[in-house]
C-alpha positions as CSV (number, residue, x, y, z in Angstrom):
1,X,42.9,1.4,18.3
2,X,46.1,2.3,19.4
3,X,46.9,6.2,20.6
4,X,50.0,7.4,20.9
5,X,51.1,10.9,22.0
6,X,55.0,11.3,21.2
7,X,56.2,14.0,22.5
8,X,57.1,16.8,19.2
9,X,55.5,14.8,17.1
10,X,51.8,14.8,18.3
11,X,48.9,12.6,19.1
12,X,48.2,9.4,16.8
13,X,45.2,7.3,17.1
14,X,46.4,4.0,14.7
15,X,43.7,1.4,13.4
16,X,45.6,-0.5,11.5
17,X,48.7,-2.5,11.2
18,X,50.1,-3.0,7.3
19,X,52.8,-5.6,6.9
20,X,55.3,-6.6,4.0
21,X,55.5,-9.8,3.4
22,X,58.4,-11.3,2.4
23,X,61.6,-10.0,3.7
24,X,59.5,-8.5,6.3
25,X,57.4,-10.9,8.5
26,X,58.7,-14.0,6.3
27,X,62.0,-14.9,4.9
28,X,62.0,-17.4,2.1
29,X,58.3,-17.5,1.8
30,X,57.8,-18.7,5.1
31,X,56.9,-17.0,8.0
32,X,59.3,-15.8,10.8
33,X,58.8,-17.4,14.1
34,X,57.2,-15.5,16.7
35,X,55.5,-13.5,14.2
36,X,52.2,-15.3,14.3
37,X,52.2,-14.8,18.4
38,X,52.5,-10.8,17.7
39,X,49.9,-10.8,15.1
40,X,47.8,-12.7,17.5
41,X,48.3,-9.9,20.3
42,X,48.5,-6.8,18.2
43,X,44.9,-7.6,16.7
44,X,43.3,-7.0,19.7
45,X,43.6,-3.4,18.9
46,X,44.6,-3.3,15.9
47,X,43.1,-4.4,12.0
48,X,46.2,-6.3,10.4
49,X,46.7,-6.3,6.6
50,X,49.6,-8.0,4.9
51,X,50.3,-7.1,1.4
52,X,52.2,-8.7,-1.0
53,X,53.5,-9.5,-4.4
54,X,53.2,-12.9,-2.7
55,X,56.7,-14.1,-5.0
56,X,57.1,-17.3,-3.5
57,X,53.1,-18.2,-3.1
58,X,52.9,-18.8,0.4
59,X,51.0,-16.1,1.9
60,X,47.9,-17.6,2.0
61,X,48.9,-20.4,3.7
62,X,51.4,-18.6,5.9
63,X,48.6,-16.9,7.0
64,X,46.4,-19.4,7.6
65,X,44.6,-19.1,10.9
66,X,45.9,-15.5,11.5
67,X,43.6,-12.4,12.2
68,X,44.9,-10.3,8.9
69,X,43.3,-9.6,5.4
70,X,45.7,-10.5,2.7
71,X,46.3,-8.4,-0.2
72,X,47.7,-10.1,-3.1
73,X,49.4,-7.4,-5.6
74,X,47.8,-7.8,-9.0
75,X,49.2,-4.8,-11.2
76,X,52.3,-3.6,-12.9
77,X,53.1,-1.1,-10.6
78,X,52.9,-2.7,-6.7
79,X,54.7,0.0,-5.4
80,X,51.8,2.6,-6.6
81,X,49.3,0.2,-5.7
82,X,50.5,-0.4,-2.3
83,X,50.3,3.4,-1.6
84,X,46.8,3.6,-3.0
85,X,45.7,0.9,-0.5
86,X,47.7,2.5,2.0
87,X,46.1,6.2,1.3
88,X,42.3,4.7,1.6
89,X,42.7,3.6,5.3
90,X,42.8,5.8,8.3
91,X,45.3,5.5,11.0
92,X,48.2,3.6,9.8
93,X,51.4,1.9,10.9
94,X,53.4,0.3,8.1
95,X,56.2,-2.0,8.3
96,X,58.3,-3.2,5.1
97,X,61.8,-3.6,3.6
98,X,61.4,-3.7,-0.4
99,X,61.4,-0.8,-3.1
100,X,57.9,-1.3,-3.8
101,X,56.9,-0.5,0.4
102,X,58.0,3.8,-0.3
103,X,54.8,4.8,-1.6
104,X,52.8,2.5,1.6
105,X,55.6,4.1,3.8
106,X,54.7,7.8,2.0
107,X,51.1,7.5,2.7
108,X,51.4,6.4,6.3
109,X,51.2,7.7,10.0
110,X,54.0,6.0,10.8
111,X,56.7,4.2,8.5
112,X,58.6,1.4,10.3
113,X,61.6,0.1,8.1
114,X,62.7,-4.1,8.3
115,X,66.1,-4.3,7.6
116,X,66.2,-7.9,8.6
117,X,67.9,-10.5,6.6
118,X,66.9,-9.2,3.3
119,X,67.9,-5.6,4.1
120,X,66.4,-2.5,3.3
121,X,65.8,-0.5,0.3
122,X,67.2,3.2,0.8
123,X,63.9,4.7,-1.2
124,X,62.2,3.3,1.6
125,X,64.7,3.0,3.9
126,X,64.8,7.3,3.8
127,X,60.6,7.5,3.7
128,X,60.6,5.5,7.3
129,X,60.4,7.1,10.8
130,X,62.7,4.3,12.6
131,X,64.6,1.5,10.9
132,X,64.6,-1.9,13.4
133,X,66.9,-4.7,12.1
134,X,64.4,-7.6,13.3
135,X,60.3,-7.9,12.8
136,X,59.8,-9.2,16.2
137,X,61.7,-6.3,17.9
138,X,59.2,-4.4,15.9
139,X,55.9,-5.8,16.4
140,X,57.2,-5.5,20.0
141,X,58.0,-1.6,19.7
142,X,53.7,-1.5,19.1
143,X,53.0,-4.0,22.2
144,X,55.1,-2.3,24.4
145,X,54.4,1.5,23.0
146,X,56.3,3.5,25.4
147,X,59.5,2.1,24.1
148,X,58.2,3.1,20.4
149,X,57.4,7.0,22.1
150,X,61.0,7.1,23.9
151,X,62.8,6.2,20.5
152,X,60.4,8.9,18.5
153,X,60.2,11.9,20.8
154,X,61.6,15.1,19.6
């Protein structure tokens, strides 16, 4: 578990960790370095889910030997799906880039926006808490959590 108290903005206690995957942890279907390293760290406190339409079928293997679940996208509607997954866990930080991550970002504790190489989608883009233009400087903002509290206090 992670806790956070940020000041005007109140006391989180964060049990998991959902990532986009590509355009957010991977570009081009494959995954971006240093990424694997984070995961590796970050699941010592927290569960790590990455969720995907899995477009260029590389997920599985991309995550190969990491400590996530994978959640492949089967329906119609992955930006409703994403949120229902999203809505049946408790304590969530989510971090994406693509139209179908507002509903996930909606349903979260905390919404952390990707704009990385692929950019950012305004729906979900304007549902986030903090926008960070790299996924390392990201995963970092939850490793080093007083830098994640200084940029969120009220």
């Amino acid at each position: 578990m992670l806790a956070l108290n940020i000041p005007g903005r109140g006391r989180f206690s964060l049990h998991h960790l959902v990532l986009d995957f590509n355009g957010t942890i991977a570009f081009g279907g494959e995954m971006i370095s240093g990424v694997g390293e984070r995961i590796q760290q970050l699941s010592k406190e927290l569960e790590v889910h990455v969720i995907t339409a899995d477009t260029s079928g590389s997920v599985i293997q991309q995550c190969e030997g990491l400590p996530v679940t994978v959640q492949i996208l089967q329906s119609d509607n992955h930006t409703d799906e994403k949120g229902k997954f999203v809505r049946g866990l408790d304590g969530v930080i989510c971090m994406g880039n693509g139209a179908n991550d507002e509903a996930m970002f909606a349903q979260s504790d905390l919404a952390i926006a990707i704009a990385g190489r692929e950019g950012c989608a305004t729906a979900t883009l304007l549902k986030s808490d903090l926008i960070i233009a790299d996924i390392n400087d990201g995963l970092d903002l939850l490793l080093n959590p007083k830098r994640l509290i200084a940029t969120l206090r009220k």
